[in-house]
MARGUTI-80299 format. One record per residue: residue in one letter; y, z, x of N, C-alpha, C in turn. Coordinates in steps of 0.2 Angstrom, whole numbers, padded with zeros to 4 digits, always signed. Atoms other than C-alpha are relative to their C-alpha. Layout:
residues N
AYZXYZXYZX ...
***
This chain:
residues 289
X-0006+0000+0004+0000+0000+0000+0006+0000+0004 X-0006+0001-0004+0016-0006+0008+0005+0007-0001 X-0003-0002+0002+0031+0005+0010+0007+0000-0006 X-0005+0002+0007+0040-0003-0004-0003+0002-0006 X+0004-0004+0005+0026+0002-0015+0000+0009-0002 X+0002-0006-0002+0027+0019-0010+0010+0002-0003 X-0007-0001+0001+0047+0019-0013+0001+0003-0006 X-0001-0005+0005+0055+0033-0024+0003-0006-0005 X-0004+0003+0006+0064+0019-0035-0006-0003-0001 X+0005-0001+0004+0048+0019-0045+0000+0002-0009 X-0001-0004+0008+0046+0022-0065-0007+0000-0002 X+0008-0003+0001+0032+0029-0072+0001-0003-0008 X+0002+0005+0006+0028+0017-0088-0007+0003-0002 X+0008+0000+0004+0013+0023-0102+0000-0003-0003 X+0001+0007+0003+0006+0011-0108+0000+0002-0007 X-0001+0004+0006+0013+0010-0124+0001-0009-0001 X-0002+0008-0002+0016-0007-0114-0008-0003-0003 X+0006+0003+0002+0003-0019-0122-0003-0003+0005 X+0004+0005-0008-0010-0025-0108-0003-0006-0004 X+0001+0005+0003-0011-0044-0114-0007-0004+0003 X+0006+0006-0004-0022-0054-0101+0000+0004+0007 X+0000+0001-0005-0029-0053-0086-0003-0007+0003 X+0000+0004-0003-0031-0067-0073-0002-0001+0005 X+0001-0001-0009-0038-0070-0055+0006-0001+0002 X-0003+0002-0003-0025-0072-0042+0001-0006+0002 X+0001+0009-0001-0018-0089-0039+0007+0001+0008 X-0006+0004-0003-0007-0097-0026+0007+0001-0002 X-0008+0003+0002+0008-0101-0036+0002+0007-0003 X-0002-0006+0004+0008-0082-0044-0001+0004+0008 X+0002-0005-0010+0009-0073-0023+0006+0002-0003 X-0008-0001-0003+0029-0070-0028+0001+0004-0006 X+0003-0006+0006+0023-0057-0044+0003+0005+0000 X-0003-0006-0001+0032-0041-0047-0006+0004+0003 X+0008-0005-0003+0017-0027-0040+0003+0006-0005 X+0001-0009+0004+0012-0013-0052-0006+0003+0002 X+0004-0004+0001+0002+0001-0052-0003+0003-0006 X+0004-0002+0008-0011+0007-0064-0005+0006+0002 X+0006-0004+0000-0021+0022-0068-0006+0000+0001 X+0005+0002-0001-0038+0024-0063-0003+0000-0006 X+0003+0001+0006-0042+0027-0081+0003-0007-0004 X+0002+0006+0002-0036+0011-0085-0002-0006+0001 X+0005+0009-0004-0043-0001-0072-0008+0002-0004 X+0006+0001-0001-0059+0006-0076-0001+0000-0009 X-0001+0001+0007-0056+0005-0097+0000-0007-0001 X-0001+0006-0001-0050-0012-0095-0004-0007+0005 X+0005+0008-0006-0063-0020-0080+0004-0003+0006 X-0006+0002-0002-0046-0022-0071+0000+0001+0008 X-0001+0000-0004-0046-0025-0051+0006+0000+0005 X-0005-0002-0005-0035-0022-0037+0003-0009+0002 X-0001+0008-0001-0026-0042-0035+0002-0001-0009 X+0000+0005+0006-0028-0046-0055+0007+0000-0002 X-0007+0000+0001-0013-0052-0062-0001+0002-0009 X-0001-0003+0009-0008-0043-0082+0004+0000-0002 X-0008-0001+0004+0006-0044-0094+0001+0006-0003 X-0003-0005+0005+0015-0031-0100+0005-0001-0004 X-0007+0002+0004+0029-0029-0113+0000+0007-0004 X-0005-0006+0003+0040-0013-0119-0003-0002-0009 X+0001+0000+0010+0034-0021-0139-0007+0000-0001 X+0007+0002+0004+0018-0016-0147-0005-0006+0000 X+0003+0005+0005+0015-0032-0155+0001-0005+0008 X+0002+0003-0007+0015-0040-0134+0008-0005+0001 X-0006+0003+0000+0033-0049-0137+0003+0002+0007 X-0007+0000-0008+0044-0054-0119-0006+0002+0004 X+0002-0003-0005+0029-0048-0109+0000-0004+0007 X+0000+0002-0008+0030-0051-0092-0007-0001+0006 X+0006+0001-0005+0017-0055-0078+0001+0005+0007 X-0001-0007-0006+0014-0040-0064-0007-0003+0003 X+0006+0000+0000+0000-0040-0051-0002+0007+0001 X+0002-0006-0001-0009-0026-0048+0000+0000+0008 X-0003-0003-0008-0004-0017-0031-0006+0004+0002 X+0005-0003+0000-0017-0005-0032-0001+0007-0005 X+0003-0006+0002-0024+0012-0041+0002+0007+0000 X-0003-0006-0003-0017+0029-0043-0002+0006-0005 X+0005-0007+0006-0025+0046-0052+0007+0004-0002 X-0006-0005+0003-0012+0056-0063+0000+0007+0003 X+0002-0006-0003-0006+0070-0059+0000+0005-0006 X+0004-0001+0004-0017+0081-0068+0006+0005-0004 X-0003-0005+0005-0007+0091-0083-0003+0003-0006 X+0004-0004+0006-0015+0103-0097+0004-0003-0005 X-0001+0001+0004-0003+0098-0109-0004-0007-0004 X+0001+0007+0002-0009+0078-0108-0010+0002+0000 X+0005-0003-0003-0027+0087-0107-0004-0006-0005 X+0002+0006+0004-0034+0076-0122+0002-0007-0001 X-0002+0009-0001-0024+0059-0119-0002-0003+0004 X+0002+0007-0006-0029+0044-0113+0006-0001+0006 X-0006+0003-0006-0018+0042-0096-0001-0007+0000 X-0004+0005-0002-0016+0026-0098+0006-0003+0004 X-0006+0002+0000-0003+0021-0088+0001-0005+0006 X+0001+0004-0009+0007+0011-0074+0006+0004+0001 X-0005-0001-0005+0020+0013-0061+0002-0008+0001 X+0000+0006-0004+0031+0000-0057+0008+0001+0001 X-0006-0001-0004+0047-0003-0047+0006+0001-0007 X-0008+0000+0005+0064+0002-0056+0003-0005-0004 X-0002+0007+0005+0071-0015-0058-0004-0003-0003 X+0003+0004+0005+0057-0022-0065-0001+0006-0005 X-0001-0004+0006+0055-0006-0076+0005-0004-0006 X-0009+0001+0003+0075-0010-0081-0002-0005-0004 X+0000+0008+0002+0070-0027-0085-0005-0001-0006 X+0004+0001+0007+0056-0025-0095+0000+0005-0005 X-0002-0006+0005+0063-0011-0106+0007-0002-0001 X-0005+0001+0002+0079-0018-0107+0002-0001-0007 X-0001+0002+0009+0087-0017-0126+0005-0006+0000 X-0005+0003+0000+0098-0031-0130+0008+0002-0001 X-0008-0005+0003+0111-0021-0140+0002+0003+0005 X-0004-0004-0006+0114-0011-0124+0004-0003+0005 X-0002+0005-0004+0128-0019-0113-0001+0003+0006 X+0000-0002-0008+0125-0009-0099-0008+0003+0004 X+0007-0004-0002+0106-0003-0097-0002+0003+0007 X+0000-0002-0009+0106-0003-0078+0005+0008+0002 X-0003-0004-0002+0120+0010-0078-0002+0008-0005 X+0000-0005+0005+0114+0022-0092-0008+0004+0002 X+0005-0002-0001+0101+0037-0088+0000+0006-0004 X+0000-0003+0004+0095+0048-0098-0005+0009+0005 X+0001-0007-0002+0088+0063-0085+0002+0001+0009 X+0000+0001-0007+0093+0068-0066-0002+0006+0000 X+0004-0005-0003+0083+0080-0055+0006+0001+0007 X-0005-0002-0004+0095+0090-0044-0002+0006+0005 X+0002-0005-0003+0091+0102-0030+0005+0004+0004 X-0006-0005-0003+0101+0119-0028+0000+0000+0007 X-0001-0004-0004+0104+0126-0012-0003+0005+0002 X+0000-0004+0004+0104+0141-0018-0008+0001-0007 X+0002-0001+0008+0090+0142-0033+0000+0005-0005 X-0002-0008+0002+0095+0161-0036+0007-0003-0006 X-0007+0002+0004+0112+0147-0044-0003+0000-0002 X+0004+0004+0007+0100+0141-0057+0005+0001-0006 X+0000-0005+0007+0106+0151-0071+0009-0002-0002 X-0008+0002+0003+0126+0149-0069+0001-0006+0003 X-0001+0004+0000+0126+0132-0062-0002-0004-0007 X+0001+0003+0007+0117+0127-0080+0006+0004-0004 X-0007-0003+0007+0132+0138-0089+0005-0003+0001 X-0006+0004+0000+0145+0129-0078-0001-0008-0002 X+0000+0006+0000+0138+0112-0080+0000-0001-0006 X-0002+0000+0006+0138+0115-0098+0007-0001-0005 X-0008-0001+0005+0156+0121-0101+0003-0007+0003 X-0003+0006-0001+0162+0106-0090-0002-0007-0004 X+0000+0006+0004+0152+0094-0100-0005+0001-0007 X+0003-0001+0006+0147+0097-0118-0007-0005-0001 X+0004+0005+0001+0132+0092-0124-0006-0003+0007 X+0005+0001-0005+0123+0090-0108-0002+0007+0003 X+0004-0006-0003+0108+0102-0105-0002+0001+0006 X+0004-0002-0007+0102+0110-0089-0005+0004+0000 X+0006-0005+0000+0085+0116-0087-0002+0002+0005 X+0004+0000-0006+0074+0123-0072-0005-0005+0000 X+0005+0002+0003+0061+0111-0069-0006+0003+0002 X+0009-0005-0001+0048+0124-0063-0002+0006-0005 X+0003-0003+0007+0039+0135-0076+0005+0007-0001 X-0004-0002+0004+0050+0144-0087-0002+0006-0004 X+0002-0007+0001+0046+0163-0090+0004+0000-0007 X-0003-0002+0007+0051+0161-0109-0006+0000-0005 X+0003-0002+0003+0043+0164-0126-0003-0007-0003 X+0003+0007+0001+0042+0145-0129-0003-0005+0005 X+0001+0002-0006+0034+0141-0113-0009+0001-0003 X+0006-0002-0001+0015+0137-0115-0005+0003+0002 X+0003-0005-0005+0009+0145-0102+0000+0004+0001 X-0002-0009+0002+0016+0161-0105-0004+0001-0006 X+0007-0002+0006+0008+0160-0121-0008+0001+0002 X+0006-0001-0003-0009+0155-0114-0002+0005+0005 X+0002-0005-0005-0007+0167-0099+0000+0008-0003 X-0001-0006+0004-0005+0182-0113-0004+0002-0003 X+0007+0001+0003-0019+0176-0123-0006+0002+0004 X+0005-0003-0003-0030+0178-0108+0001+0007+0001 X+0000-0010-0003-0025+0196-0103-0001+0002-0008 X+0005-0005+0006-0030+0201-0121-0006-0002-0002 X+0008-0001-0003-0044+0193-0119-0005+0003+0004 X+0003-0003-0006-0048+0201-0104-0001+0006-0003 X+0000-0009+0000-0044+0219-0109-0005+0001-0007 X+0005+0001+0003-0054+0216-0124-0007+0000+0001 X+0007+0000-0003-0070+0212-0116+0000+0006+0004 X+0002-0006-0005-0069+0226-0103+0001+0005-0004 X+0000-0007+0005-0064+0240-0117-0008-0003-0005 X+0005+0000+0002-0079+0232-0126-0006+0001+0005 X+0004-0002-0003-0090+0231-0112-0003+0007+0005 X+0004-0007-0001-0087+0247-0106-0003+0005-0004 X+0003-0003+0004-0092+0254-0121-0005+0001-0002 X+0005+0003-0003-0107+0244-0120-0003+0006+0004 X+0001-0004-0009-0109+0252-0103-0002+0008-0004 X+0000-0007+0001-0108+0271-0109-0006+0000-0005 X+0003+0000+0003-0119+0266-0122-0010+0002+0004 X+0005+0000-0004-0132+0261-0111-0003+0007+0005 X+0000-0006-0004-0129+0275-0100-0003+0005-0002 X+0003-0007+0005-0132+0288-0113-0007-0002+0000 X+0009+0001+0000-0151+0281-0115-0001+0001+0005 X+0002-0003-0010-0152+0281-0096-0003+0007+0000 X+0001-0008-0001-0149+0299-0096-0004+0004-0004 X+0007-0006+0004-0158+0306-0110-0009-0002+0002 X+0005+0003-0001-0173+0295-0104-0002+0007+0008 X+0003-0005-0007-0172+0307-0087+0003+0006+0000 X-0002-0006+0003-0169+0322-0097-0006+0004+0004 X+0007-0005-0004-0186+0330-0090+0000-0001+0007 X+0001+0000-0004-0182+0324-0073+0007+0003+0004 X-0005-0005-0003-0165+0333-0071-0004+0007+0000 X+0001-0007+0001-0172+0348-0078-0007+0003+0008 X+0004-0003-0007-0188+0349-0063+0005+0001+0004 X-0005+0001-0002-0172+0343-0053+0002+0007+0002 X-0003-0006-0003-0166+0361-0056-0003+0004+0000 X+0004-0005+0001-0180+0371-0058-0003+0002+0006 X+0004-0003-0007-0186+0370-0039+0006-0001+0004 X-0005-0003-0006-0168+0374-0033+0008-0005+0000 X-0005+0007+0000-0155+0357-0036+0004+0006-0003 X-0004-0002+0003-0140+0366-0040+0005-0007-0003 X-0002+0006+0008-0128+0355-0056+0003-0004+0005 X-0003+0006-0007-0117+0348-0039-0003-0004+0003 X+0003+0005-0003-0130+0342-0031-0002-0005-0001 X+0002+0006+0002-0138+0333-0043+0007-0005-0005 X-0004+0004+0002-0121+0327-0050+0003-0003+0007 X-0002+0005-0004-0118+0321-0033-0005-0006+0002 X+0008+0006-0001-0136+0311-0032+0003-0007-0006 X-0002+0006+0004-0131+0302-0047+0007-0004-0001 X-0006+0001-0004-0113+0300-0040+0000-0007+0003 X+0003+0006-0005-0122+0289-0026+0000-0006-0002 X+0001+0009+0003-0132+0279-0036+0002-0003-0005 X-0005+0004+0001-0119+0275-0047+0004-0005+0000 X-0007+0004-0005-0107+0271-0034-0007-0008+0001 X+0003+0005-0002-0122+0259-0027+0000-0007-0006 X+0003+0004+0005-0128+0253-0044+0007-0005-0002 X-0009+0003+0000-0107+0247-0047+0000-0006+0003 X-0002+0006-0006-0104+0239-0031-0007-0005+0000 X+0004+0003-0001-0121+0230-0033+0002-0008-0007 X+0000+0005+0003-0118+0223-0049+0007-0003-0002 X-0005+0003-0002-0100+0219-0046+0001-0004+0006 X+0002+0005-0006-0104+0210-0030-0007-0007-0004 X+0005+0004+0002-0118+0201-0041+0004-0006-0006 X-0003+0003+0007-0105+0196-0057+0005-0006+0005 X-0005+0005-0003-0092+0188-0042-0005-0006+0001 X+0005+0006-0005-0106+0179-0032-0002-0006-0007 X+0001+0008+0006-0111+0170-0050+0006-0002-0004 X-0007+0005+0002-0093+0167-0056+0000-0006+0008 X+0000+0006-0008-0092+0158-0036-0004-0005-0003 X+0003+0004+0001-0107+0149-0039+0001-0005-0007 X-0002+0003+0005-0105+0143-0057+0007-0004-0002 X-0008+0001+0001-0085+0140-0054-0001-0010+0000 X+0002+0008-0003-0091+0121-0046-0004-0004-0005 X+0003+0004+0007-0102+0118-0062+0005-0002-0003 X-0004+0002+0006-0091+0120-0074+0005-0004+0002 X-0005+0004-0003-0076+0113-0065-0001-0009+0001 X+0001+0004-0001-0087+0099-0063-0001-0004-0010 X-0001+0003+0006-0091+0096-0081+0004-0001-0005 X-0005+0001+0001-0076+0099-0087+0005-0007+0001 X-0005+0007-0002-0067+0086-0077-0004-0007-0003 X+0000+0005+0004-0081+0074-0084+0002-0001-0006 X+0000+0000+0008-0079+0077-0101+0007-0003-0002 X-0008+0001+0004-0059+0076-0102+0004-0006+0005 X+0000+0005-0003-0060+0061-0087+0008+0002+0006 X-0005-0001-0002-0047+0071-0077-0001+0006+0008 X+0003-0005-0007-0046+0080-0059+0004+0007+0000 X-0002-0004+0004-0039+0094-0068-0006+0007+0002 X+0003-0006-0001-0047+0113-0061+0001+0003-0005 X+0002-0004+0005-0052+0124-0075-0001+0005+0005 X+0000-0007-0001-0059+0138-0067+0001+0000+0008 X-0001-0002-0009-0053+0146-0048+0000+0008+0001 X+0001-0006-0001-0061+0161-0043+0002+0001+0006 X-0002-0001-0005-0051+0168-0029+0000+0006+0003 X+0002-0008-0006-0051+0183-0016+0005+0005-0005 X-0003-0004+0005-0038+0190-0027-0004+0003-0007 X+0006+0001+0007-0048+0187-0043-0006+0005+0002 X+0007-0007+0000-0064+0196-0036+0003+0005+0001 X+0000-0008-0002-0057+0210-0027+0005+0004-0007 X-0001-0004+0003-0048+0215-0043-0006+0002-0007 X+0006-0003+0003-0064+0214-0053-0006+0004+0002 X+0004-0005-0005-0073+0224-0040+0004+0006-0001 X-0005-0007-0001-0058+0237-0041+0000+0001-0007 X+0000+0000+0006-0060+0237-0060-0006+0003-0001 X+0008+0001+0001-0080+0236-0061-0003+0008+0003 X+0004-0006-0001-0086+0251-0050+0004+0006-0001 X-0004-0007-0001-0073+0265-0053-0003+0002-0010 X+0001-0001+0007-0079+0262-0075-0007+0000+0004 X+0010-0003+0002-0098+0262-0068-0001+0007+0002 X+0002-0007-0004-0097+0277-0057+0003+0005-0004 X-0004-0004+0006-0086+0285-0071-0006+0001-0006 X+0004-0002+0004-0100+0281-0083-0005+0003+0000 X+0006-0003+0000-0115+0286-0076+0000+0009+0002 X-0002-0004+0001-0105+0302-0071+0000+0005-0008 X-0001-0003+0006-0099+0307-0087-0006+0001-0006 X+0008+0002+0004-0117+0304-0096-0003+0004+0004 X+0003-0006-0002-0126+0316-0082+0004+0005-0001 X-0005-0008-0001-0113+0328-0084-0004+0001-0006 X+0001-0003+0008-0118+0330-0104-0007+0003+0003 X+0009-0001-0002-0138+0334-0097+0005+0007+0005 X+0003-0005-0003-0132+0346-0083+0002+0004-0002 X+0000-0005+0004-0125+0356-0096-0003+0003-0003 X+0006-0004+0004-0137+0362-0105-0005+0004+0005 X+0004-0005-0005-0150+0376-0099-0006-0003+0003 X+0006+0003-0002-0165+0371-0090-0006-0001-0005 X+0007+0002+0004-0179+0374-0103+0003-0005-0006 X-0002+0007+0004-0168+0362-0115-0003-0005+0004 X+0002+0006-0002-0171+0350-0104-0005-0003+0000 X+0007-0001+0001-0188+0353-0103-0003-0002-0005 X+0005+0000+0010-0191+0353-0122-0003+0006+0000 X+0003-0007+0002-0196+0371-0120+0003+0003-0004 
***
């Protein structure tokens, strides 16, 4: 791909543009505008790197123009377009201008409708959007990087997961203590020999202390290792299914060592608070005498 191809005076065109033909390469078409195309729609279309296409800004294929293909390019992956066909092309500015030009417009080349500005400063953000307001009405200024507001998707999504999460883990610690409970009463007769030939309540509440802490970190080192492992599955099915290089799940150093820091202090909390009820009671309770 030459440096021209690669040049920021580029427009990013979806193909509401009608794809009318294609054509092999000829001789007398070498002097062609060059566009780019989606990989989802060379491989939709059957469409080759050289073939020559028309496009045109109207539905119904009116004023289309002839482009050739330059070569292939993969979107860059967005949640929000997660169900849409990428469709799309890239093609230089002026031919953009040309084949979206309206007639009624006298000046189309001069008229833009968004600029991307870089502060200084990004800590201005906030009062440069309030002065470039009062100087020009009507003309809004936003961040374009992700916006910690109430109408920000993301922020929604990321709110929904944390109550999700905490949901599960209040459910499944409960889970947990349930299990516990039966643990414990199951080794009701073997606390009570436990104290019969001299275990003082400490002792054996620090024995189950141990194998708590072990049983924990055993199966919190066992829950990360199969998020790890299954992280590359799903990631992988995922992206066939929705035809996108778009990562869904990212299990990180972060991400485990806070569910390791979560996971063992509720196991070894449960299997505590459950032998504590047993080493309360007197020895021949335990017993069943």
């Amino acid at each position: 791909m030459s440096p021209t191809e690669r040049s920021s005076s580029r427009g990013t065109l979806l193909l509401l543009l009608a794809l009318i033909a294609t054509a092999p390469a000829r001789a007398e078409q070498a002097e062609l505008p060059q566009v780019l195309l989606s990989r989802q729609l060379m491989e939709a279309e059957a469409l080759s790197v050289g073939d020559v296409v028309e496009l045109s800004a109207d539905p119904s294929g009116a004023g289309a123009r002839s482009f050739r293909i330059a070569g292939r390019y993969e979107p860059l992956p967005d949640p929000l377009l997660l169900a849409a066909s990428r469709h799309e092309a890239r093609l230089h500015l002026p031919d953009f201008l040309e084949l979206t030009r309206v007639a009624s417009d006298p000046s189309p080349d001069e008229a833009v409708s968004r600029i991307s500005l870089l502060l200084a400063d990004p800590e201005d953000a906030a009062a440069f959007a309030e002065d470039l307001g009062k100087r020009m009405p009507g003309l809004v200024a936003v961040p374009a990087g992700r916006a910690e507001d109430e109408h920000n998707p993301f922020v929604v999504l990321e709110r929904f997961h944390l109550a999700i999460s905490l949901i599960t883990v209040f459910g499944s610690t409960a889970f947990l203590l349930a299990l516990m409970v039966m643990r414990a009463d199951e080794r009701r007769e073997t606390v009570g020999i436990l104290r019969l030939i001299g275990f003082t309540r400490r002792r054996v509440l620090l024995e189950v202390f141990v194998e708590g802490l072990f049983v924990a970190v055993g199966g919190a080192l066992f829950g990360v290792a199969l998020a790890w492992t299954l992280e590359g599955a799903f990631n992988r099915f995922f992206q066939w299914h929705y035809d996108t290089p778009l990562v869904f799940v990212r299990v990180t150093g972060s991400i485990a060592w806070r569910c390791i820091a979560a996971a063992v202090p509720l196991g070894v909390l449960a299997g505590v608070v459950t032998s504590w009820t047993l080493l309360r009671r007197q020895v021949l309770e335990l017993l069943r005498r």
